[in-house]
C-alpha positions in Angstrom: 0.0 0.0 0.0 0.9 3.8 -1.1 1.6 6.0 1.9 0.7 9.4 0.9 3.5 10.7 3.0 6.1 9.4 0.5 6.6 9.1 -2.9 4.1 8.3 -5.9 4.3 4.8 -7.0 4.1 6.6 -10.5 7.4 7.5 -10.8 8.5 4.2 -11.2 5.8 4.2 -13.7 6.2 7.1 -15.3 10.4 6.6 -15.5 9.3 2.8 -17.3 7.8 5.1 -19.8 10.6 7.6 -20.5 13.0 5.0 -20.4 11.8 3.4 -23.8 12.1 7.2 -25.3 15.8 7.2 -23.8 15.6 8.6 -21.0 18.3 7.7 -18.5 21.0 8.5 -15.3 21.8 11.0 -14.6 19.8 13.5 -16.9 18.8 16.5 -14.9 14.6 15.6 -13.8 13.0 19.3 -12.6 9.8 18.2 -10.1 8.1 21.6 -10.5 6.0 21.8 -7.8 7.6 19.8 -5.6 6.2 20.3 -2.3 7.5 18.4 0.7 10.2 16.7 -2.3 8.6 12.9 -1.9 9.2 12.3 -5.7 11.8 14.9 -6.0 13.7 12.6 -3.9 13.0 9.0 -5.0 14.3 10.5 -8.1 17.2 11.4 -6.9 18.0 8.1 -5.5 18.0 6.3 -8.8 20.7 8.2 -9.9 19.0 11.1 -11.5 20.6 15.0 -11.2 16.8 16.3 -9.5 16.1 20.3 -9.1 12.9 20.4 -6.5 11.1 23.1 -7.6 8.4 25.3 -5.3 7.4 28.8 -4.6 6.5 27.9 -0.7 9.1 28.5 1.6 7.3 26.1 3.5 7.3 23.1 1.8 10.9 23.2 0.4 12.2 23.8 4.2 10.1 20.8 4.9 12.1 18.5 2.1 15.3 20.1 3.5 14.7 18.3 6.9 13.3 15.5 5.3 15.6 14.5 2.5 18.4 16.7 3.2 20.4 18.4 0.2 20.9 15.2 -1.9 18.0 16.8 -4.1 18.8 20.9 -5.3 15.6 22.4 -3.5 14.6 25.7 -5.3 12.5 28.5 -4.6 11.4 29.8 -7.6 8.0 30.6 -9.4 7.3 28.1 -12.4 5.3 30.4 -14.5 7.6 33.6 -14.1 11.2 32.5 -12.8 14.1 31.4 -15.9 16.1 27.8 -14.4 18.1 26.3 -16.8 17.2 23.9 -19.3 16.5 20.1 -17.9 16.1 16.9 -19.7 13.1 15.9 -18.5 11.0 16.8 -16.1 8.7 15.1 -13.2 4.7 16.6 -13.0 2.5 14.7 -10.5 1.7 18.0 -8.9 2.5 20.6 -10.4 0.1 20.9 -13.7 -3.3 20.0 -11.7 -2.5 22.7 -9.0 -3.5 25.4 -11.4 -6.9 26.9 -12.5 -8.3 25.3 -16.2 -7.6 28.8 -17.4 -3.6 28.9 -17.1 -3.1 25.6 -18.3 -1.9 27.1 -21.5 0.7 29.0 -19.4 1.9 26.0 -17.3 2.4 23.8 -20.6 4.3 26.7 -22.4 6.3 27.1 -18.9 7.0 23.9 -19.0 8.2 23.5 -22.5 10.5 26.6 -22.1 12.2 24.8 -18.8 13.2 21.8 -20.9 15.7 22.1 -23.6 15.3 20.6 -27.0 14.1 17.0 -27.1 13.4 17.2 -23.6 10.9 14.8 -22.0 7.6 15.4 -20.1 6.5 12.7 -17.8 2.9 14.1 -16.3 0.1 12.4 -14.3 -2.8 13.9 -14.7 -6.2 13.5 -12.7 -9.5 12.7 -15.4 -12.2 12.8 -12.2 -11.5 14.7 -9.0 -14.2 15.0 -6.0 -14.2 18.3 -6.1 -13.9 20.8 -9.3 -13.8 24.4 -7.0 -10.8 23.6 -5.6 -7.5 21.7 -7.1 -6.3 19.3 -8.0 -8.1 20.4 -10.8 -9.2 17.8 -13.7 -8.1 17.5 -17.6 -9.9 14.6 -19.7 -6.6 13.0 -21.8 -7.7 14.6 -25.1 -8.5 18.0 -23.4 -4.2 17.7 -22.2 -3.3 16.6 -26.4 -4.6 19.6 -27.5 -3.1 21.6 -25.2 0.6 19.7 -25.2 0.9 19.5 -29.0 1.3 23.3 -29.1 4.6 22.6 -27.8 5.4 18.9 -27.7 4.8 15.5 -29.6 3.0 13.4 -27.4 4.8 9.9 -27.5 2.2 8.2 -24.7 -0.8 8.9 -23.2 -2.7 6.4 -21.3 -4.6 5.6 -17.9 -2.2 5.1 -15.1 -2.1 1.0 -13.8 -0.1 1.7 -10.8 -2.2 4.6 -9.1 -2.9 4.8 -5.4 -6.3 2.7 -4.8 -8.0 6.3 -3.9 -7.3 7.5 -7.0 -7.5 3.7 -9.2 -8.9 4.8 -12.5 -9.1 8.9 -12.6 -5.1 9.3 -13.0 -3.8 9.3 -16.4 -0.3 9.1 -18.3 1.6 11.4 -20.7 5.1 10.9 -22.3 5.7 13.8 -24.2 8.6 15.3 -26.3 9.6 18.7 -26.5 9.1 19.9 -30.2 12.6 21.0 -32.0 11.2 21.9 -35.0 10.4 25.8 -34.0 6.8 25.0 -34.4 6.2 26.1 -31.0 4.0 29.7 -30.4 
């Protein structure tokens, strides 16, 4: 059984998936949103090079005592604040913390914080209990439209190893960064 108090069993899921599109140790993983750095550090120790990402003061003191500094914990706003590029980055939280009407501006941050190529692994909620407040919910081809602005979406699929709360409303995408200056 999942404790909620650690890390997702996605990311092994999730990393499964970006393996077959290459991904591998030690590419650099950004976990935007990162929170109390549960997935930011299981990341970290497979191997990968893991920026923990969050605006709260809060929760990134709260992974510091936790996890310690074997994860980079930074404060930073997603939307506004420039990092440098990553190969891949880690969204369990991040993307469904935000109101249906900046999701445009999440994916395009997103795209602009990976470099060229880069990979997008994302869970995604399809049902939540609640729609006033977030996690906030996307239907899989409501997050295509949206991610093809940017990237090519390489897998997108309902997600078998969910916590049993959430068995059957969490969803999967793989996607690649697009290199072909198609992007807005």
């Amino acid at each position: 059984m999942w404790d909620m108090n650690g890390p997702t069993p996605l990311v092994e899921e999730l990393l499964a998936l970006g393996a077959s599109e290459g991904l591998s140790v030690p590419a650099r993983i950004a976990v935007p949103g990162c929170g109390y750095g549960h997935d930011a550090a299981r990341l970290g120790s497979l191997g990968f090079d893991v920026t923990g990402v969050d605006f709260s003061p809060r929760a990134l003191a709260g992974a510091r005592a936790r996890y310690g500094e074997a994860v980079r914990w930074v404060g930073a706003d997603w939307l506004e604040d420039s990092l440098p590029p990553f190969d891949a980055l880690f969204d369990h939280t991040c993307f469904p913390s935000f109101a249906p009407e900046r999701r445009g501006s999440v994916v395009a941050a997103h795209a602009g914080k990976l470099r060229p190529s880069g990979l997008w692994l994302g869970a995604f909620f399809s049902a939540v209990s609640r729609d006033a407040d977030p996690p906030y919910a996307i239907g899989p081809a409501e997050l295509r439209r949206l991610a093809e602005a940017w990237f090519d979406v390489l897998h997108l699929g309902e997600a078998k190893r969910s916590h049993p709360a959430r068995a059957g409303r969490e969803f999967l995408v793989v996607a690649r960064r697009k290199t072909d200056g198609t992007a807005p």
